[in-house]
N, C-alpha and C positions, 0 to 999 in steps of 0.2 A: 511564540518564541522564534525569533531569526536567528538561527547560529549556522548559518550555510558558510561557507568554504573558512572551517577555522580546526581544521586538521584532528578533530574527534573521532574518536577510533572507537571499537567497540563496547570498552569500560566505560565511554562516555555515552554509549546510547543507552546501556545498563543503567546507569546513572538515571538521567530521563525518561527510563520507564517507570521509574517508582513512583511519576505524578497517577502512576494509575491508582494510586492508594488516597490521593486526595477526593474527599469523601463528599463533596459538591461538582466536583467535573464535571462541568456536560460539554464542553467545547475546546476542541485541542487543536489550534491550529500551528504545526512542528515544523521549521524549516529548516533541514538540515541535507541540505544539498550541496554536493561536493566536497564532500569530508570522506572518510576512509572505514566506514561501518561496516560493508563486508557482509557475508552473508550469519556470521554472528550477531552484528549491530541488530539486524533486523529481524532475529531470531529475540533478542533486547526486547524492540520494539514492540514484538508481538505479545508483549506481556501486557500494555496498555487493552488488552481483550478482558481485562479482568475491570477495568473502572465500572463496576453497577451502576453508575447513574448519566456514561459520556454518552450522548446523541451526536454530535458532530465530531468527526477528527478528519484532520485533513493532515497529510505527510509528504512532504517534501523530499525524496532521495532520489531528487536526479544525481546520478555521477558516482555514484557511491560503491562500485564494485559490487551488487547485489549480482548473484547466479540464479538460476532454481530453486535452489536451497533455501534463498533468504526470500524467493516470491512463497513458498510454500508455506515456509514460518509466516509472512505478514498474512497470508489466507485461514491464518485461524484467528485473526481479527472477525471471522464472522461468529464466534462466538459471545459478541459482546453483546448481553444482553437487551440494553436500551437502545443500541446503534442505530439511528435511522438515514445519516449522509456520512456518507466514505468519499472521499478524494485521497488518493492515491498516484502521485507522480513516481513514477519508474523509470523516466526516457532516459536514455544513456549507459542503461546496464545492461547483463548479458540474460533478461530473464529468459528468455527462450521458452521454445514449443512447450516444454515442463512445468515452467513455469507461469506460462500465461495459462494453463491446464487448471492449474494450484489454483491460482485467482480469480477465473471461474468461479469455483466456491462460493466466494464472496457473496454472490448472489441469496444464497440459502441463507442469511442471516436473519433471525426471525420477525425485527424489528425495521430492516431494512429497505428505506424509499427511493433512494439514491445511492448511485455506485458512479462514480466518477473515475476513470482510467487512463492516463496518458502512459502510453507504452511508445512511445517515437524510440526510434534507435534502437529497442530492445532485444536482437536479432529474434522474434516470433519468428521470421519464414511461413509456408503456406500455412503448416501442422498448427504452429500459435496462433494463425489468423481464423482457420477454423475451428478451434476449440474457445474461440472469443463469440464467435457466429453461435454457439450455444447460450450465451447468455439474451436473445431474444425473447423468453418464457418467462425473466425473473424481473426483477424492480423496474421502473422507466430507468433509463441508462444511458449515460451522459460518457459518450469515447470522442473527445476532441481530438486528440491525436493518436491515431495507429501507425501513421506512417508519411513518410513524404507522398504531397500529392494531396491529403485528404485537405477538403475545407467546408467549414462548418458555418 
């Protein structure tokens, strides 16, 4: 689903988590980048942790006002149990040191092969850069962008 810059707000990402209840899911690829979700939307979001049977989800929230808060809540996406590829766009928000901590996490997911991370623009600073430097222990790990400068 593309529904990037079309001014959806929280109710609207509440809305969109209830595909977690469709009972064949295994593949979510969600584009909602640059709309106004907020660290509630994401908090939304993170209810898709409940689809039983999704392997793939990929989420699109560049731009979207996410803080901490809202990386924290999408970091209990690694409770889904079938989950084996996460892609996760963040660039453009304020996840910061906290919240690239939160996402972290993600790693411990039990089913988990891939973790995809774009955090470009996300003010991480040093603290987020090295609590990202701990995910070398968990799944192969796929970070195209941390920052200007990197290239892959």
């Amino acid at each position: 689903l593309h529904l990037g810059s079309n001014g959806l707000q929280p109710a609207g990402a509440w809305e969109l988590a209830a595909l977690s209840s469709a009972p064949s899911l295994h593949t979510l690829n969600l584009d909602l980048r640059n709309n106004g979700l907020g660290d509630e939307g994401a908090q939304a979001l993170a209810r898709l942790q409940t689809a039983p049977e999704m392997r793939t989800l990929r989420l699109y929230l560049q731009k979207n006002n996410l803080g901490p808060a809202g990386a924290q809540a999408l970091a209990s996406l690694k409770d889904c149990p079938a989950l084996r590829h996460l892609r996760l766009y963040c660039s453009g928000n304020k996840v910061g040191p906290a919240g690239a901590q939160a996402l972290v996490t993600l790693a411990e997911a039990p089913a988990l092969q891939i973790l995809w991370l774009d955090l470009r623009n996300a003010h991480l600073g040093d603290a987020g850069a090295c609590a990202l430097a701990g995910l070398g222990g968990g799944p192969p790990l796929h970070t195209p962008h941390l920052g200007p400068g990197h290239k892959w």
